[in-house]
C-alpha angles and dihedrals in degrees: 000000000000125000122238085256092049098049092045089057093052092054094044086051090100107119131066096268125035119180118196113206130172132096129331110269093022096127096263097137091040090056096038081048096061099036088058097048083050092057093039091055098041101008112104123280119278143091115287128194132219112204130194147144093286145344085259097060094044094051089049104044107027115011087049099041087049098041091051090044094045099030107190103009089080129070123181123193109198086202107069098014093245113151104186112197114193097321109325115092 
């Protein structure tokens, strides 16, 4: 369950680029998380990036979160660095 913030910042992620800023711990990537796996599903084709400080980070912070709250639909292969959610890589 989200929280009203979080939601709120779902709903606000609408331009090219959105930044999340607030405390540590506050919900950010959760949000960020659930609002990824949304355009992926229903955003238009094509390939996206996620970009962060290292591999590592963004295995941690963003690959796990969404593989444990979509099961199945994603596929990561640690080789080429490709995550596929449903069926978009």
């Amino acid at each position: 369950m989200l929280t009203t913030k979080q939601s709120q910042a779902i709903k606000q992620a609408n331009s090219w680029i959105n930044i999340l800023h607030g405390a540590v711990r506050s919900g950010k990537s959760v949000a960020w998380n659930y609002r990824f796996i949304e355009y992926c599903k229903y955003g238009p084709a094509g390939n996206l990036a996620i970009i962060g400080k290292t591999e590592r980070t963004l295995r941690r912070n963003v690959l796990m979160p969404i593989a444990a709250m979509i099961g199945k639909d994603f596929r990561f292969n640690s080789a080429s660095g490709d995550a596929h959610i449903g069926n978009r890589v």
